[in-house]
DORO-603719 format. One record per residue (C-alpha): x, y, z. Coordinates in steps of 0.5 Angstrom, whole numbers, plus 500, padded with zeros to 3 digits. Example, Ala and Ser with C-alpha at 12.3 -4.5 7.8 and 13.67 -1.06 7.14 Angstrom:
<recs>
+-----+-----+-----+
:   u :   v :   w :
+-----+-----+-----+
: 525 : 491 : 516 :
: 527 : 498 : 514 :
+-----+-----+-----+
</recs>
This chain:
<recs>
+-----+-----+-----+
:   u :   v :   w :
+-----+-----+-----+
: 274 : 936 : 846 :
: 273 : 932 : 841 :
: 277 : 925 : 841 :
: 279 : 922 : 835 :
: 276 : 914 : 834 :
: 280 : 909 : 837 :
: 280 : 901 : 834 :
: 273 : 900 : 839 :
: 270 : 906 : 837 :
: 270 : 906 : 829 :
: 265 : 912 : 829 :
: 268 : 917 : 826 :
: 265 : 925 : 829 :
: 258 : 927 : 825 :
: 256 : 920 : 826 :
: 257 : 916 : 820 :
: 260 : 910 : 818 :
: 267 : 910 : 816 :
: 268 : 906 : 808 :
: 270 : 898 : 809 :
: 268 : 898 : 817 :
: 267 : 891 : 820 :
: 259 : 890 : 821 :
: 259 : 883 : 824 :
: 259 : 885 : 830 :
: 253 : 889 : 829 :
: 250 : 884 : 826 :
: 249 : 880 : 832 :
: 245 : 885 : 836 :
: 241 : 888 : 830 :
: 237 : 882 : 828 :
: 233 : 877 : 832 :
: 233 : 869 : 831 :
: 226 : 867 : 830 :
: 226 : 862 : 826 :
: 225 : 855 : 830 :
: 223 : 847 : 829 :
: 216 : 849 : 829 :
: 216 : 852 : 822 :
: 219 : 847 : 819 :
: 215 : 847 : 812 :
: 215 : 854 : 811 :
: 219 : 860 : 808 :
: 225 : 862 : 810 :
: 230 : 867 : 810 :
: 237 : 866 : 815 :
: 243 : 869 : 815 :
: 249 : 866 : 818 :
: 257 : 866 : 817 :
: 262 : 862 : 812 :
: 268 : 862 : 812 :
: 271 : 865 : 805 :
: 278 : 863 : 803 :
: 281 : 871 : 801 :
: 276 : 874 : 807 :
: 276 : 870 : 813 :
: 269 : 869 : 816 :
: 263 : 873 : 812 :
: 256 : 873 : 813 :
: 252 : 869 : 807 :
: 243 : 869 : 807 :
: 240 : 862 : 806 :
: 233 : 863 : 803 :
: 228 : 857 : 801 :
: 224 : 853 : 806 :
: 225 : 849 : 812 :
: 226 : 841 : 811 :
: 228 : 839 : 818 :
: 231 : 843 : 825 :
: 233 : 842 : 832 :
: 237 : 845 : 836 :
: 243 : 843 : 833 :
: 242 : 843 : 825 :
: 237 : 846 : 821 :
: 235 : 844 : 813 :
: 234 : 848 : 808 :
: 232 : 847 : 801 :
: 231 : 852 : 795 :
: 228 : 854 : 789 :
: 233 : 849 : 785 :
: 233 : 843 : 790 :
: 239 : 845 : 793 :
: 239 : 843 : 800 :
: 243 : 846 : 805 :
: 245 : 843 : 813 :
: 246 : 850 : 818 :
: 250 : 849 : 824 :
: 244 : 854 : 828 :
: 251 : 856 : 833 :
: 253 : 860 : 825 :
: 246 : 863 : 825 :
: 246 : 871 : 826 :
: 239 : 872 : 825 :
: 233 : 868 : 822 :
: 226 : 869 : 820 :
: 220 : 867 : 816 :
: 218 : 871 : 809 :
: 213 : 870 : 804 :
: 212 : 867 : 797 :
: 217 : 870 : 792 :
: 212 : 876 : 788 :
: 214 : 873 : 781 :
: 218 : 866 : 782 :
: 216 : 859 : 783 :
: 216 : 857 : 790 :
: 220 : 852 : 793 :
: 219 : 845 : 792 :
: 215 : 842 : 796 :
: 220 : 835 : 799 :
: 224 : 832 : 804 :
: 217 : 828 : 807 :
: 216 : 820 : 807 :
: 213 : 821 : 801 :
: 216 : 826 : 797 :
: 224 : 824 : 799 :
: 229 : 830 : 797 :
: 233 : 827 : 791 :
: 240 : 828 : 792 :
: 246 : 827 : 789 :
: 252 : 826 : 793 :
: 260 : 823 : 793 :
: 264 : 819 : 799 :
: 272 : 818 : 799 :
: 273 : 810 : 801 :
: 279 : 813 : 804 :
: 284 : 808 : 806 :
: 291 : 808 : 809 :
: 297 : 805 : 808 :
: 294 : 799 : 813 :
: 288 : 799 : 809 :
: 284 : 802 : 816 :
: 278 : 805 : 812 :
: 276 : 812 : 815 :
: 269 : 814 : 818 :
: 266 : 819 : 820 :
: 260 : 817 : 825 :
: 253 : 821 : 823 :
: 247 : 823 : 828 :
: 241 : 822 : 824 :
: 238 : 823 : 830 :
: 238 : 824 : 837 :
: 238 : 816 : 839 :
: 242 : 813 : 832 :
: 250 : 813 : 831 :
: 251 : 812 : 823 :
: 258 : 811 : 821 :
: 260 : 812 : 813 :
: 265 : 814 : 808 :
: 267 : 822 : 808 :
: 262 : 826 : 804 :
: 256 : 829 : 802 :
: 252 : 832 : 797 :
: 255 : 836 : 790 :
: 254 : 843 : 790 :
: 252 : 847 : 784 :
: 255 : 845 : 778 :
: 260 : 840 : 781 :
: 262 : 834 : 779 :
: 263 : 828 : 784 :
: 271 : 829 : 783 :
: 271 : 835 : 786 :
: 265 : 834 : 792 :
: 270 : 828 : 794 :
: 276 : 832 : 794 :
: 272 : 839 : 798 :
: 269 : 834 : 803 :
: 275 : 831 : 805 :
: 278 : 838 : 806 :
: 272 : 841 : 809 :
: 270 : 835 : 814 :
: 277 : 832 : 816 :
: 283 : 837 : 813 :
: 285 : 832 : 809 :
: 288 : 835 : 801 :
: 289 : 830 : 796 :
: 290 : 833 : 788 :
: 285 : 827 : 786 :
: 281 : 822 : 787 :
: 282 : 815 : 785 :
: 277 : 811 : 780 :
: 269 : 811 : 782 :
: 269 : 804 : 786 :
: 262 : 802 : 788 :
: 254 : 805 : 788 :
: 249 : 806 : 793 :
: 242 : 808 : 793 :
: 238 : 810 : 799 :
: 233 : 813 : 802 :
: 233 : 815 : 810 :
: 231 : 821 : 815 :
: 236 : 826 : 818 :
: 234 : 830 : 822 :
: 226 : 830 : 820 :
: 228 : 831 : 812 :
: 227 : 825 : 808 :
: 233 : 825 : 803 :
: 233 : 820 : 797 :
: 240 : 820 : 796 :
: 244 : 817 : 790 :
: 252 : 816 : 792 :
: 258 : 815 : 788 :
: 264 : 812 : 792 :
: 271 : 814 : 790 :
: 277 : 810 : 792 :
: 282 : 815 : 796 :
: 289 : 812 : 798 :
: 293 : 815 : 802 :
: 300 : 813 : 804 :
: 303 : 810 : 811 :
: 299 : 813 : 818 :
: 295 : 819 : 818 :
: 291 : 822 : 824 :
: 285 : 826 : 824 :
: 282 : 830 : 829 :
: 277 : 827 : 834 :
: 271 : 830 : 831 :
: 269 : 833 : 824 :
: 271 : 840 : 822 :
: 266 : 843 : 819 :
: 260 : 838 : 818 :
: 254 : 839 : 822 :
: 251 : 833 : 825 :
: 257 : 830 : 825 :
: 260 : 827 : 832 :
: 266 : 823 : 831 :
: 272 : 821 : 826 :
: 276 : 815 : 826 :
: 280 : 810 : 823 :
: 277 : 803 : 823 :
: 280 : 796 : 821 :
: 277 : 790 : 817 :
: 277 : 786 : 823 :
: 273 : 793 : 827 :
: 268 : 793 : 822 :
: 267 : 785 : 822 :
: 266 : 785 : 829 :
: 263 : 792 : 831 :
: 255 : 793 : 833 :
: 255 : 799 : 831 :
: 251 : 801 : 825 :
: 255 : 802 : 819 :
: 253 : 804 : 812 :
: 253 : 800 : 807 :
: 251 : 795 : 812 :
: 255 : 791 : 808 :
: 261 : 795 : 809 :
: 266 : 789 : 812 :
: 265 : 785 : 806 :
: 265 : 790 : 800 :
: 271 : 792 : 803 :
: 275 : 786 : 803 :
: 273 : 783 : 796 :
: 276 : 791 : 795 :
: 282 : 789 : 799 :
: 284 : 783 : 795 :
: 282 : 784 : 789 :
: 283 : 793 : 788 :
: 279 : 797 : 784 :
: 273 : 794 : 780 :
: 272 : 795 : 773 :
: 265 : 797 : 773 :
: 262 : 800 : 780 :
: 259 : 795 : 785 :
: 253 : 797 : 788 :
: 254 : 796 : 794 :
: 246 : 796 : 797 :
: 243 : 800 : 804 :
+-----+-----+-----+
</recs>
């Protein structure tokens, strides 16, 4: 006798695939990871999981070459320079591919001498004691780097909305706005093998009374820890913080509110 399919055998009699059946899990099994650190410098093609706001989790193909890769975070850039970081725990499968037949490769970037630029916005997030927000990044296996919240802007994004995505995105925290563009900063550093020329723009963002946040960022690869500091922290700390100048550009921001022009606040 033939049974009919159950929820943990969605292969209806005569073998074929019923419209709209979860392919995820199948996914895993059909394809390997292949790429590695090792082929940093080549072409690749890696599909891994997103999270979609109206679908949930959904498998998404990133194509471009590899700029930087260990065991916790691999880089890639496209053909448009568009850099995206991978959390390798999201990767379904992974593999080398060869030149685009017709299209123009992708740029040659990310070394010493050739820095990926990269424009990006941070929150100055402050709260209702003037405690600043971190978030402590692990450039590489040795070095601890705490800065604002933030990151690169996506395709056509302003810096506005890249503030307000990357605070929900790497700490859950919804503001509707930022507030105005407060200070400027450019410069040029590794993470994780990918030299990036990185031209910031930082918001202030207010927040009312005491606020907390989780003990490490939500959804930010490379990211190991979350917290709010005090100016008396910051001036006393011997952690590296980014700009190194931080306490005092803070202070200055404390006692006289926004700037009107951004201050270059330097490395």
């Amino acid at each position: 006798m033939t049974l009919p399919p159950t929820d943990s055998d969605p292969t209806p009699p005569g073998g074929s695939e019923p419209r709209g059946a979860p392919q995820i899990h199948k996914l895993r099994a059909r394809y390997a990871r292949r790429v590695t650190p090792d082929h940093v410098g080549q072409r690749v093609s890696i599909r891994r999981m997103v999270d979609d706001p109206q679908r949930g989790p959904v498998p998404s193909d990133v194509v471009g070459r590899l700029v930087g890769a260990d065991h916790e975070v691999m880089l890639v850039v496209d053909r448009a320079g568009q850099l995206t970081v991978l959390d390798p725990r999201e990767i379904l499968s992974s593999r080398l591919v060869p030149p685009h037949p017709k299209l123009e490769p992708e740029p040659e970037v990310g070394t010493r001498q050739a820095p990926l630029y990269r424009p990006a916005a941070r929150a100055l997030t402050l709260d209702g004691a003037d405690r600043i927000l971190l978030v402590a990044h692990a450039p590489d296996a040795t070095r601890r780097v705490w800065t604002a919240p933030g990151g690169g802007l996506q395709p056509d994004e302003t810096h506005e909305h890249a503030v307000i995505r990357e605070l929900a995105e790497e700490i859950g925290i919804e503001v509707d706005a930022p507030g105005p563009w407060v200070w400027s900063r450019r410069v040029t550093f590794d993470f994780r093998g990918c030299w990036l020329d990185q031209e910031e723009r930082w918001f202030l963002v207010r927040l009312t009374g005491t606020v907390a946040v989780d003990e490490a960022p939500l959804d930010d690869a490379g990211a190991v820890e979350v917290r709010w500091w005090s100016l008396d922290e910051l001036r006393t700390t011997d952690a590296e913080v980014a700009p190194a100048a931080l306490a005092d550009h803070l202070a200055q921001l404390v006692s006289d509110g926004p700037p009107g022009e951004p201050v270059d606040v330097g490395r």
